[in-house]
N, C-alpha and C positions, 0 to 999 in steps of 0.2 A: 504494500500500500504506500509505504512512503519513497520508493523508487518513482510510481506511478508520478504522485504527489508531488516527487521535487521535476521531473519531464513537463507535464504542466507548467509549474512558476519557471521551467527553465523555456518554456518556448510562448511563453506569454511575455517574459522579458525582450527577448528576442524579437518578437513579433513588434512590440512598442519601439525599440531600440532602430530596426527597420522603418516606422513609420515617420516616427523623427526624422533619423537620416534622409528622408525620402522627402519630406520638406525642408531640410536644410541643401539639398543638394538643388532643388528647384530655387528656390527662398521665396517659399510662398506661407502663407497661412491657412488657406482653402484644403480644407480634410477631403480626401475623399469620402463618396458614399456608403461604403464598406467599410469604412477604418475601424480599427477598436476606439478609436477616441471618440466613435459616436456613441459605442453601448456606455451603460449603465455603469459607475463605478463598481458596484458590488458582482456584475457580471463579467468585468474583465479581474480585477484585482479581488478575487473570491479570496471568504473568511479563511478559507483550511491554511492560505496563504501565507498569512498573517499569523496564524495555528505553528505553522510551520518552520517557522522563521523565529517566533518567538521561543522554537524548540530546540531551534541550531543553536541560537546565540547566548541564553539564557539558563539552557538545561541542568544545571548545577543547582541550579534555585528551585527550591521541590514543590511551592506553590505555582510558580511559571513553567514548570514540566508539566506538573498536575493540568492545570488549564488548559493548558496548549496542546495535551494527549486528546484531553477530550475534546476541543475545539477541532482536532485534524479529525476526530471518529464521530462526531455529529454535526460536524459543517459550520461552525462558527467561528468566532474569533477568543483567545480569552479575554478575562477580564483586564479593559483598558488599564487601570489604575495600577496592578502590580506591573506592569510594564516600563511604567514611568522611570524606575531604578534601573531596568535591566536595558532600557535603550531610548534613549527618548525618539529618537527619530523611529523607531517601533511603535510608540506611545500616538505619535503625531497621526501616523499611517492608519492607525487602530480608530482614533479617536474621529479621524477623515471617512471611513467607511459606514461608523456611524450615523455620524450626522449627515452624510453629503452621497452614502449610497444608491440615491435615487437618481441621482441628475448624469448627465452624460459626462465623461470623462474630459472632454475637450473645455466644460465649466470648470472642472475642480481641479485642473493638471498641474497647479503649482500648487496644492494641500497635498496629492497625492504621490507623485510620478517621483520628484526628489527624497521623498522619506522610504518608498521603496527601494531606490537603486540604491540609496547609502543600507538602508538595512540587508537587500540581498546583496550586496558588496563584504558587509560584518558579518553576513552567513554564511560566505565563502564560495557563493556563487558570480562567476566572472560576467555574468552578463547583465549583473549591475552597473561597474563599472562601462559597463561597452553601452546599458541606456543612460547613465549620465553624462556620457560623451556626444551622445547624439541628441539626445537633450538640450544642453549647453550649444552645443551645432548650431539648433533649431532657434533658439533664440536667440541667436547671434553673439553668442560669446565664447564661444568655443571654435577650436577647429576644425573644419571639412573634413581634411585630408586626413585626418589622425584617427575621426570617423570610419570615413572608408577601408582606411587598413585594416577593421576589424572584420568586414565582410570577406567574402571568397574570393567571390564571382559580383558583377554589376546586377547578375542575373535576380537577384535578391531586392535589389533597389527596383528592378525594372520592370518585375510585377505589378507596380502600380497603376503603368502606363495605360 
């Protein structure tokens, strides 16, 4: 289950990471039709996520395992507030899904998209690091090119077209 679990957050990263890149390489703001930035926060950046991550980083802490066990095996997040010690930028992402779960991705992307990639970055997932690159791309403060060395092929970027 948690192989499954971290394939998921690892290609939902990915998939965002892409999306960015894909409007920094144009330099536009216009989302496509399809993008994840249109769904739902709670649909792209799901609880077990957050479950998950909270389990990597924190696992020594026996109320933030506890929570976070059960959050990956019945689909939620744990509780925000023990979080708060164990990562704030975990805290933030938690407390963003709550409140702002409802609205589309593309409204809440500076609550959420930065507190994720630092926290799957402190989980030891590399492709945190690779969405806050394109990220930063995307809003113009970051580099292109530095971007694109993390892709293969263009063939990734070029799907959008």
């Amino acid at each position: 289950m948690l192989v499954a679990l971290e394939e998921r957050l690892r290609a939902t990263l990915w998939r965002l990471a892409q999306e960015f890149a894909y409007l920094a390489l144009l330099g536009t703001s216009y989302i496509p039709p399809c993008s994840l930035l249109r769904r739902r926060v709670a649909r792209v950046v799901e609880p077990e996520f957050v479950s998950f991550m909270a389990a990597r980083i924190g696992g020594d802490v026996p109320d933030v395992y506890l929570n976070s066990a059960l959050g990956m095996r019945l689909g939620g997040v744990p509780r925000c507030e023990i979080l708060h010690d164990v990562s704030p930028e975990l805290y933030q992402l938690c407390n963003a899904i709550r409140t702002r779960g409802y609205v589309p991705l593309y409204e809440a992307v500076h609550e959420v998209v930065v507190p994720l990639a630092l926290s799957a970055s402190v989980a030891g997932l590399e492709e945190g690091d690779i969405l806050l690159a394109s990220y930063r791309a995307a809003a113009g403060k970051g580099d292109l090119y530095a971007v694109l060395r993390y892709f293969d092929r263009w063939v990734a970027i070029g799907k959008f077209f």
